[in-house]
N, C-alpha and C positions, 0 to 999 in steps of 0.2 A: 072334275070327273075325267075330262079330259086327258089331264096329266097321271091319273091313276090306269088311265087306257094303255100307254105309253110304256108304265112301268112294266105291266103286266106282259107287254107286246116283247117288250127286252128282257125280262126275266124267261119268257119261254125261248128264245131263241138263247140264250147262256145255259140257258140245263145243257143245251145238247152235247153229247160228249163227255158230259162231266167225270163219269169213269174209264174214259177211255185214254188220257192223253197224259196220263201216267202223273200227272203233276202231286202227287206225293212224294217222288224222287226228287227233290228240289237240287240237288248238288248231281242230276244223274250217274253217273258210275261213281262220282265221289258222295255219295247218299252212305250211312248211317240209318241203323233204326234204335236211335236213343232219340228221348223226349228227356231225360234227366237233368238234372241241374248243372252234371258234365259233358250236356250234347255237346260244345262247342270245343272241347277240350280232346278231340280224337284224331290220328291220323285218318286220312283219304284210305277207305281198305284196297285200291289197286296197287299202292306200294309196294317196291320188293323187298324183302327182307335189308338189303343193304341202303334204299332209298329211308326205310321206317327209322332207322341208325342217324341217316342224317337229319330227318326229322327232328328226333330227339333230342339233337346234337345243339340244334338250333332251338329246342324249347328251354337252352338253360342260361346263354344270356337273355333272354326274352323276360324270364321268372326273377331273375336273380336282381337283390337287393343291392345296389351300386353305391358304395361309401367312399368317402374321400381317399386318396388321391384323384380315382379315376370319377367320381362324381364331381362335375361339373360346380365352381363354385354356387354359381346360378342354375337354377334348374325350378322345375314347376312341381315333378315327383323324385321318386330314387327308384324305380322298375315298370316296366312297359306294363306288367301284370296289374301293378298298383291301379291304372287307370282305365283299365280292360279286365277286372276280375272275371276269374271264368271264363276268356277271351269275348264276353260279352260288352255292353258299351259301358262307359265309364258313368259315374255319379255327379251329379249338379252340386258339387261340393266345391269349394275353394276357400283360402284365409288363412292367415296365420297360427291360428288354434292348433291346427295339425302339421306335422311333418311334410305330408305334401301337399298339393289340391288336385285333383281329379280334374277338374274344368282349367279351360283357362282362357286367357284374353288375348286376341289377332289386334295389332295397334298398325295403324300407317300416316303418314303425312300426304297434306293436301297439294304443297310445291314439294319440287326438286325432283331428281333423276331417278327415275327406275330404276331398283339392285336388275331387272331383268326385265328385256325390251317385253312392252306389255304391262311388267308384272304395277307392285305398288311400290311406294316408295318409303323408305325406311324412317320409324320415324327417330329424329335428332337424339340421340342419348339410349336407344331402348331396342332401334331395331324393328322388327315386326311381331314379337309376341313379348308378350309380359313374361320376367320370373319373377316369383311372388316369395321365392324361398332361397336359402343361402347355406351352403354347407361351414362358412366362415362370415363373421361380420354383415351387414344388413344385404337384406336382398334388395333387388329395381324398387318394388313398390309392396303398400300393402294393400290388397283388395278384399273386398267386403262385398257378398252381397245380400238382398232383403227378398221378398215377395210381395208383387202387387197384389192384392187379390180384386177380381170380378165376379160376377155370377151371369151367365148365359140361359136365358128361358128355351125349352123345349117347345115347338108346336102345340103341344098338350099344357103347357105352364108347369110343368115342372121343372127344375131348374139345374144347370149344372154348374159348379165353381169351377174357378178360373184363377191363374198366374201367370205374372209374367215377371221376369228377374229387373231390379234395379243393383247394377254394378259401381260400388265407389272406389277410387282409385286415388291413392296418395301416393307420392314420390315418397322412399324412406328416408329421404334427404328431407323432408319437410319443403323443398322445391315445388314450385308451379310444375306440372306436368304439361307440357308444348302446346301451346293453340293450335289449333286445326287438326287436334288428336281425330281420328277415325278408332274406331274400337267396335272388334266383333265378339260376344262371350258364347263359348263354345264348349261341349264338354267330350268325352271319348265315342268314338265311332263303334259300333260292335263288330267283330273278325270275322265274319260269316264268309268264306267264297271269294275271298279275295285274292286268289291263282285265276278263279272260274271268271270274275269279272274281267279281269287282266285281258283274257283269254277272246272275250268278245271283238269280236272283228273291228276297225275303225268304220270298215265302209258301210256295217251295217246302224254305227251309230249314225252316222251322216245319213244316211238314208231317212232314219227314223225323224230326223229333228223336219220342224218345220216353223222355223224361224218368222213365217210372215203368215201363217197360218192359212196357210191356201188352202185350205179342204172346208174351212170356216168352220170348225169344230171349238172352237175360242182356246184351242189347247197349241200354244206354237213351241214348243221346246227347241232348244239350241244347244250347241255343243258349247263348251268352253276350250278356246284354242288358247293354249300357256305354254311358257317357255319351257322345255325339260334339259335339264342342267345337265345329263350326262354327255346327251346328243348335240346340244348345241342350237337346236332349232326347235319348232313348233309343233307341237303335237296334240292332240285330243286329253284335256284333264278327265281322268274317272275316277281319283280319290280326294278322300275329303269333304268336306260336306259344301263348298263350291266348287266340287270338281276342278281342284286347282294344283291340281298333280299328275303328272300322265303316267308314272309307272311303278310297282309298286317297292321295286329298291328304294327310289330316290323319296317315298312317302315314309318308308322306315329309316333311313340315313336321316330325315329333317326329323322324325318325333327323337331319336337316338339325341342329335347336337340340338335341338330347341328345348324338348321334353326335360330332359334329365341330364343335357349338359354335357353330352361325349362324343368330341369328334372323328369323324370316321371317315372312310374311303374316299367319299365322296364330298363330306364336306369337315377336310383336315383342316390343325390348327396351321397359322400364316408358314412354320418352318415346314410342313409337311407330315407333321407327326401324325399323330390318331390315338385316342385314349381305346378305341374299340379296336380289336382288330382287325386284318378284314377277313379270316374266317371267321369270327362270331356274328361280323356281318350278314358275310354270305348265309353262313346256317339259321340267321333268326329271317332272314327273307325267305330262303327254303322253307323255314318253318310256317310261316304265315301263309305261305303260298299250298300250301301240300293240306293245310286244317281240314276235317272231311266236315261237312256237311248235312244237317239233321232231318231225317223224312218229318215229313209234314203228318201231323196228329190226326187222328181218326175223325173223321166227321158225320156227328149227327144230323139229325135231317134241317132242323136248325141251322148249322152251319151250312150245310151243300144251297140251306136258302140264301143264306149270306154271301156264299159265290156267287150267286146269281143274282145280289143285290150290288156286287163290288163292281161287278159290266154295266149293270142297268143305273146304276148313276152317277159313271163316268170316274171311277177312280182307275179303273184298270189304263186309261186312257194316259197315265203318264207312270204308272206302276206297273207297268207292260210284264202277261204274269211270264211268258215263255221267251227264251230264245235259244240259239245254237251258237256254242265256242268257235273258234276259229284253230289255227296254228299255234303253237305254243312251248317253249324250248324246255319245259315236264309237259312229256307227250300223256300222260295221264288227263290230261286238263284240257286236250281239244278234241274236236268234233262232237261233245258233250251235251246233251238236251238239256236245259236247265230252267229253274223259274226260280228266279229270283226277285220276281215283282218290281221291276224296275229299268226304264229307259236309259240311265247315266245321264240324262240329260238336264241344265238347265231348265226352269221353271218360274216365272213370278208367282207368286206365294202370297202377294199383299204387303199391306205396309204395316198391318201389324205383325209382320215377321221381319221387316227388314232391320236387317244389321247397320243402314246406310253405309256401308262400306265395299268398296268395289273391291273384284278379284280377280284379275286379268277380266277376260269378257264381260264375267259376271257381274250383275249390278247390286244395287244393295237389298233389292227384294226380290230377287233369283236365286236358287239355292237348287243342289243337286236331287233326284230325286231319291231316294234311299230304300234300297232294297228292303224288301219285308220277308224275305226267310228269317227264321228263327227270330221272330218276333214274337210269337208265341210264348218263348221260352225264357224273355226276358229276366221279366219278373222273379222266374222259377230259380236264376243262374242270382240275381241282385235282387232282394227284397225291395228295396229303394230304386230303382231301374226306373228312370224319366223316360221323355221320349220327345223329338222336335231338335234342333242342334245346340239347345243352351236349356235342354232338360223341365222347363216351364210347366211340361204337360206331365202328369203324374197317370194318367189312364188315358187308356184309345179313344176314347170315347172328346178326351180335351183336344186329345193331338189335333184328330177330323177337323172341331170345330174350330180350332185356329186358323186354316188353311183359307188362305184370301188368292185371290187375282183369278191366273187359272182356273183352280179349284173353286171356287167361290159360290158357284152352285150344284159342285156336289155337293159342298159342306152346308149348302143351305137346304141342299133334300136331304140330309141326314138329320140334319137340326126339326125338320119339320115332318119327319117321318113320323110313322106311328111307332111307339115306343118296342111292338114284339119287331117290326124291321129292324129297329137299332140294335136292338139286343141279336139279333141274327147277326148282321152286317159283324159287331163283335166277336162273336161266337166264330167267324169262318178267321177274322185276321189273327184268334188266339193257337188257329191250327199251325199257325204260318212256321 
């Protein structure tokens, strides 16, 4: 009774405000009012006419199908779009059956020298990600993966299933694949904000984190400090799903030469050359950068309970729904009110998510926290649309209950809620 005194206590102090703080503008000045299948597919509307041009400019190596010469012997797909359809998140797909695989695999060794002070260490023959595909002659490896299945009881006993991937991995060479492999299986990230994330101040991330959890809220987020290869030195990571990228050039320059095999600006082949240019560079980071942003969908009264169940049991506590941009070299993109449901920060997550594989700071059941705009829209953009960083969770509903360490007792009030809360709680993150 108690604990229902409690919820109630916090759901009245989270209504207040609730139409006042504008959070249906999620991308603020870069907000859009499409809910369509093509939310994610629009320029930012403060664009000028000649900014919209380079826009453009930059959506067409981004789309475009990359065939040999300039595709990469190795490579995982053959187009940025292939594994971002709809510049939504990519599909829990991988294998030789297809042309490309949407997911793919982070590998590292356990001795030897960091490619970068911090980072991991390469593993013997492979590097740090798998290619699964070859535009000539065999690829690295061939991977496979299965579904475990579970089933999770509701407070009420009824029950919810559950997955978790088992990845196999063979060398195409019929070789042993290295002992002390680390391996992370991960699938595409969705393009939501990713100028407006950039745009977030460092100091306000630093602020946020609280590494030793001095406030004793059992929630201690930390930053990830990684190397960034343009600068030379240490910066705050905020892409990728360990936060192990600090800017978001240097996140498309590495999906460009790992992803689909073409080297570029920043990471040329030994002579110097570059299969990419580097304006199609430039303009596919313009482009990624300038994406506008989808208002958050109408809410019924259902839903606005479900805002007020997202405060009251502690998810808002690491999917922090508001903040404000900083400076930004597309002055379009700062001073910007935004909610993008999310700290950048580091989180243990439990060990049933962990990857055991460490990422610069990150450990292996640490993982970044992932913005929730246009989450809603998922589904609507990819029928198939997973959800977790290796795609496991097929409805919001699995995501929640995967969620261990940190989260562990939100996901245990959501597990033991009464069934019309759950369905609330639902109903407000399908606005997102």
């Amino acid at each position: 009774m108690a604990a229902r005194t409690t919820l109630a206590l916090g759901l009245l102090v989270a209504a207040c405000g609730d139409d006042l703080d504008g959070d249906d503008r999620q991308g603020g000045d870069a907000t859009i009012d499409d809910r369509s299948a093509q939310a994610l597919d629009a320029p930012m509307p403060t664009l000028t006419d000649d900014e919209r041009a380079q826009h453009a400019l930059g959506k067409s190596p981004f789309n475009f199908v990359w065939a040999p010469p300039q595709l990469g012997r190795l490579f995982n797909h053959s187009s940025c779009l292939a594994c971002h359809g709809g510049n939504g998140r990519g599909l829990s797909t991988i294998g030789r059956d297809a042309f490309g695989s949407q997911a793919l695999v982070r590998v590292s060794a356990t001795t030897g020298t960091p490619t970068h002070p911090g980072g991991n260490i390469d593993l013997p023959g492979f590097g740090q990600q798998l290619q699964d595909h070859a535009s000539t002659g065999l690829p690295e490896v061939f991977l496979e993966v299965a579904w475990r299945e579970i089933t999770v009881a509701y407070g009420d006993g009824s029950e919810q299933p559950m997955r978790s991937p088992l990845v196999t991995i063979t060398a195409a060479n019929s070789a042993p694949m290295p002992a002390g492999m680390r391996t992370s299986y991960r699938q595409g990230l969705p393009l939501v904000g990713l100028g407006l994330l950039e745009a977030i101040p460092e100091e306000v991330l630093r602020a946020a984190a609280d590494p030793d959890d001095t406030d004793g809220d059992g929630i201690s987020g930390r930053v990830n400090d990684v190397w960034e290869v343009v600068s030379g030195t240490v910066g705050i990571g905020r892409f990728g799903h360990k936060a192990n990228v600090v800017t978001l050039r240097e996140q498309v320059a590495a999906a460009f030469e790992n992803d689909i095999g073409l080297s570029n600006l920043l990471f040329p082949d030994f002579d110097g050359m570059r299969d990419l240019s580097d304006d199609q560079f430039a303009a596919t980071t313009y482009f990624l950068s300038t994406l506008a942003v989808p208002a958050a969908g109408a809410r019924s009264a259902e839903a606005r309970r479900g805002r007020e169940l997202f405060t009251a049991l502690q998810c808002a506590a690491c999917h922090t729904p508001a903040v404000t941009t900083g400076d930004h070299p597309i002055p379009q993109l700062s001073g910007q009110d935004i909610h993008p449901y999310t700290d950048l920060l580091l989180h243990d997550l439990g060990d049933l998510l962990s990857d055991a594989r460490p990422d610069f700071a990150a450990t292996g059941v640490e993982w970044r926290t992932p913005p929730l705009w246009g989450l809603g829209l998922a589904q609507a953009i990819q029928a198939d649309a997973a959800f977790l960083h290796d795609g496991r969770a097929r409805t919001l509903e699995e995501a929640i209950l995967w969620h261990g360490g940190e989260a562990a007792a939100a996901s245990a009030a959501f597990r033991t809620a009464e069934a019309a809360d759950r369905a609330a709680l639902i109903a407000f993150l399908k606005t997102l």
